[in-house]
C-alpha beads as a LAMMPS data file, in Angstrom:
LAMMPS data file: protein, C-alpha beads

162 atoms
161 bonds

1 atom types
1 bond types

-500.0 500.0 xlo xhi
-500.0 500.0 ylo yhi
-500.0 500.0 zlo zhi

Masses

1 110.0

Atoms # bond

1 1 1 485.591 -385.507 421.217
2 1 1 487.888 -385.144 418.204
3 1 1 489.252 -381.874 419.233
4 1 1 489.591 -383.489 423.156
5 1 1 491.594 -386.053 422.025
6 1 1 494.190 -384.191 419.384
7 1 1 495.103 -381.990 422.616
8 1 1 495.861 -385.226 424.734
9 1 1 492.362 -385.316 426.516
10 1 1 490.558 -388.350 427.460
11 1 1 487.419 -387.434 428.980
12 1 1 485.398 -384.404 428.956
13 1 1 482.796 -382.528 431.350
14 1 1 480.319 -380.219 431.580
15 1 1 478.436 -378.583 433.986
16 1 1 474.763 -380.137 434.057
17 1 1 473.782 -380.292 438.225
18 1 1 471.172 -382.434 439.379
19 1 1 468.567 -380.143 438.770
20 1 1 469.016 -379.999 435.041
21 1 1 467.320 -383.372 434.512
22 1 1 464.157 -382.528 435.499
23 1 1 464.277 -381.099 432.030
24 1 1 463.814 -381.881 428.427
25 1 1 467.743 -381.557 427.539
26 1 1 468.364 -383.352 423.915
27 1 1 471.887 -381.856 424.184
28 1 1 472.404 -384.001 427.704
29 1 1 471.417 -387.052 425.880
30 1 1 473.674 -386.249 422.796
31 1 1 476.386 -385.338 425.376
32 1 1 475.978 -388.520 427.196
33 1 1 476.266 -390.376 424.233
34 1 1 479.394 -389.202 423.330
35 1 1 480.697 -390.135 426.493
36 1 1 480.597 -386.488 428.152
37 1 1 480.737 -386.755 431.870
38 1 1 478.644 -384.314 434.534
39 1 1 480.406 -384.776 437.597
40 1 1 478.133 -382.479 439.515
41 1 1 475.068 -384.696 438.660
42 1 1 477.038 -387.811 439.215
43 1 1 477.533 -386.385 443.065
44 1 1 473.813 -385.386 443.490
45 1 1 474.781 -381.473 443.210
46 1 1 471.628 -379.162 442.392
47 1 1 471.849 -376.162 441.742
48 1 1 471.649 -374.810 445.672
49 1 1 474.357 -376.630 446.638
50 1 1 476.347 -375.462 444.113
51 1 1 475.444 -372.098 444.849
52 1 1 475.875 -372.393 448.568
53 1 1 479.220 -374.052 448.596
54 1 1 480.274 -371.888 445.525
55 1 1 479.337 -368.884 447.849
56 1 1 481.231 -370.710 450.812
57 1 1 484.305 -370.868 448.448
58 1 1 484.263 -367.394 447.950
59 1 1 483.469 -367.356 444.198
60 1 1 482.329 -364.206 442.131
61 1 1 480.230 -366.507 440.429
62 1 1 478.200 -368.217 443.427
63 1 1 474.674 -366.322 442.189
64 1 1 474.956 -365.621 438.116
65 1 1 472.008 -366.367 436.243
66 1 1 471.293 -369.685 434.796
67 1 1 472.818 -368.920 431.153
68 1 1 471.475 -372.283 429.038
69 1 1 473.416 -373.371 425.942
70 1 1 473.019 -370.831 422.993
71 1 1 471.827 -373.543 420.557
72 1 1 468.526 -373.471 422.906
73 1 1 467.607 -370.587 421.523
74 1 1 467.321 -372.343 417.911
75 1 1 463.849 -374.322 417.284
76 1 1 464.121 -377.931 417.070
77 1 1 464.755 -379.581 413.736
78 1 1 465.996 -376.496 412.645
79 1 1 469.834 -376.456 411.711
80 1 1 472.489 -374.912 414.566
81 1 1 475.300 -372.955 412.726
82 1 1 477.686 -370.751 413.837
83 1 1 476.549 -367.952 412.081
84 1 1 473.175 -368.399 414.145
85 1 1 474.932 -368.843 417.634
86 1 1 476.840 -365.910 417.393
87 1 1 473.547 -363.926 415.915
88 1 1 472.616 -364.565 419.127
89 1 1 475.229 -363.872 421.278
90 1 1 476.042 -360.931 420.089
91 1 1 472.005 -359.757 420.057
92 1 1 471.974 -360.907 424.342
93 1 1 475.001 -359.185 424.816
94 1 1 474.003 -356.285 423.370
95 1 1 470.822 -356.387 425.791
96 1 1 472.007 -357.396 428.552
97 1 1 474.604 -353.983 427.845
98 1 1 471.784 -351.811 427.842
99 1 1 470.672 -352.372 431.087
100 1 1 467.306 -353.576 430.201
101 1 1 467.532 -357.115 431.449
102 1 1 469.739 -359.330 433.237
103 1 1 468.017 -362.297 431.841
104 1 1 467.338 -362.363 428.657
105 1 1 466.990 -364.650 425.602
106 1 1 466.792 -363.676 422.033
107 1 1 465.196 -366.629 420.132
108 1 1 466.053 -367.396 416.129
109 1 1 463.692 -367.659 414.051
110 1 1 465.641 -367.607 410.988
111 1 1 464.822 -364.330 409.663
112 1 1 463.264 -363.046 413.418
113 1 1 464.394 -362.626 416.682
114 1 1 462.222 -362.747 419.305
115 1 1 463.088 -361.120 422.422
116 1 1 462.235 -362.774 425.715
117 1 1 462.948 -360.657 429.054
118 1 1 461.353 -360.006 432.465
119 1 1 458.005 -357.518 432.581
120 1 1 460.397 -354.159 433.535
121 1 1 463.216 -355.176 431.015
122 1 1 460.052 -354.833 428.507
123 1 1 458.765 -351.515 430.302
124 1 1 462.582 -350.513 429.708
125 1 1 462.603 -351.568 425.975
126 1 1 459.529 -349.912 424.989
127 1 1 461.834 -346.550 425.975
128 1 1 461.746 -344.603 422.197
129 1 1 465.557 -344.699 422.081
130 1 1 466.202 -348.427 423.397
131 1 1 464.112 -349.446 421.330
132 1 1 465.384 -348.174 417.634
133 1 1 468.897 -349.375 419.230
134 1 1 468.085 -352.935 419.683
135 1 1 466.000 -352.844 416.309
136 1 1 468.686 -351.856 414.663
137 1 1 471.243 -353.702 416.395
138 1 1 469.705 -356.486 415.463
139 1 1 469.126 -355.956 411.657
140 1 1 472.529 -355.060 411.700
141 1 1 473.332 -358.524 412.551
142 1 1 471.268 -360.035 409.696
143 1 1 467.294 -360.146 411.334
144 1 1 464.856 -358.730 409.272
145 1 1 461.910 -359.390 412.156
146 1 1 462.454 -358.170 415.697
147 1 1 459.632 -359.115 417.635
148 1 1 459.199 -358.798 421.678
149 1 1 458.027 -361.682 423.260
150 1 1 454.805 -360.356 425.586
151 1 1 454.374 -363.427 427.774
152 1 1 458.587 -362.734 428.814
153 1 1 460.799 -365.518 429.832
154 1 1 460.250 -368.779 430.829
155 1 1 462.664 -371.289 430.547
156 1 1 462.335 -374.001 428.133
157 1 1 460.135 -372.141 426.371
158 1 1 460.717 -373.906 422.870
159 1 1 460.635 -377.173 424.396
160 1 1 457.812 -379.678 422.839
161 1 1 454.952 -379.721 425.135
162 1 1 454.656 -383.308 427.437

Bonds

1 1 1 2
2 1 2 3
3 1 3 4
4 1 4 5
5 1 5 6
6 1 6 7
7 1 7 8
8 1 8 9
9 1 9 10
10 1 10 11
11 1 11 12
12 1 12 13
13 1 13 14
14 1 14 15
15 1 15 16
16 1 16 17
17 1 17 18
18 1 18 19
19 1 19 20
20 1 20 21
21 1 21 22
22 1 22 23
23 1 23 24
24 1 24 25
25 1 25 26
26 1 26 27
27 1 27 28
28 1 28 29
29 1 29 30
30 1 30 31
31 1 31 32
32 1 32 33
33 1 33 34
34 1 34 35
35 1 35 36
36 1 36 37
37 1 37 38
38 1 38 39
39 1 39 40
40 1 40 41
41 1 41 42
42 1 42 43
43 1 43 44
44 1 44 45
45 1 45 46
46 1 46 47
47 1 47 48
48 1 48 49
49 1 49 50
50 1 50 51
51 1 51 52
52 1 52 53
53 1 53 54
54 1 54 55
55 1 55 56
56 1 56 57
57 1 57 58
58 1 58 59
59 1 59 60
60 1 60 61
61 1 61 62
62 1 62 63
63 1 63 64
64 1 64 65
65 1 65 66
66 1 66 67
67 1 67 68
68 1 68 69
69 1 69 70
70 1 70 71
71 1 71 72
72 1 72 73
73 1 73 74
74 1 74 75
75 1 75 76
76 1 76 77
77 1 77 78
78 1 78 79
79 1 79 80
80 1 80 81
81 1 81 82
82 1 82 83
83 1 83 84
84 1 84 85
85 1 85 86
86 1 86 87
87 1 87 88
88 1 88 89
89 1 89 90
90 1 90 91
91 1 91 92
92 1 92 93
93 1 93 94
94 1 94 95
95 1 95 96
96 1 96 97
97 1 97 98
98 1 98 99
99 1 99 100
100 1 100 101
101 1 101 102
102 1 102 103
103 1 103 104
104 1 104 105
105 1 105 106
106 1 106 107
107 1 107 108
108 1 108 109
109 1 109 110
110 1 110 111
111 1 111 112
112 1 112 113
113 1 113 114
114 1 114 115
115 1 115 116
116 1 116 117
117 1 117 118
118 1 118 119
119 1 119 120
120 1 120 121
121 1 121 122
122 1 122 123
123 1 123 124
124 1 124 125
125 1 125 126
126 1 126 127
127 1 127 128
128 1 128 129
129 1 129 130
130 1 130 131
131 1 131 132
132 1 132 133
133 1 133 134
134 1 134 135
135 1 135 136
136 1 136 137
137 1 137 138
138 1 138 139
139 1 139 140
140 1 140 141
141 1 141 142
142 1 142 143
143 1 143 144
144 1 144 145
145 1 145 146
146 1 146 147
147 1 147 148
148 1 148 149
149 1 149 150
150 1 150 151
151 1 151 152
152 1 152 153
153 1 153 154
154 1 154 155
155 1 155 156
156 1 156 157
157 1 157 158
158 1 158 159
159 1 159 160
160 1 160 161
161 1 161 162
């Protein structure tokens, strides 16, 4: 909000839908809090309708993957830093480049990454040469453990069980 209002900004948005509160979301509450508006939830929009009348707009964008906040990545209670956000960026990125996945998420574990992905991303991974790339991609960018997740991903997979 600090940084909103120094540029002359009064309010702020995201892009939450009406979908995303069927959800454990701690950001959304921490967002609402600070007064951060969702006008797509406010209208009722999930995220069909977006798609659809995204699609009906002519939009490049009407069907990309759901791509959550990069903090969800970090366990909870566990600090969110910079250094750790663009760990894993740059670790997704460098995934998704490979062709192995088009959704994936590389979880921090401080020291460990685990790699979630669909069942033929992980057939694709498992390749001799992929493999050592990503491994040592990933040291490269500080992890010292590079694990594959084998149950792949679900989303909201580090969120407490309810």
């Amino acid at each position: 909000m600090v940084i909103a209002s120094q540029h002359g900004f009064t309010e702020i948005a995201d892009g939450e839908n009406a979908d995303d509160g069927k959800d454990y979301r701690p950001g959304s509450v921490a967002a609402r809090e600070l007064g951060v508006r969702s006008p797509l939830s406010e209208a009722g929009l999930t995220k069909d309708r977006v798609r659809a009348l995204s699609q009906k707009l002519g939009l490049s964008t009407w069907n990309k993957l759901a791509m959550a906040c990069l903090a969800s990545r970090i366990p909870y209670f566990s600090p969110i830093t910079p250094e750790k956000l663009r760990q894993i960026d740059e670790a997704e990125a460098f995934i998704r480049g490979m062709g192995n996945s088009a959704q994936v998420r590389v979880r921090h574990f401080g020291d460990t990454a685990r790699i979630e992905m669909d069942l033929n991303g992980m057939t694709r991974m498992m390749a001799p040469s992929i493999r050592e790339q990503v491994i040592s991609f990933l040291k490269q960018l500080g992890f010292v453990h590079v694990l594959l997740d084998l149950e792949g991903y679900r989303m909201g997979k580090l969120n407490p069980i309810r």
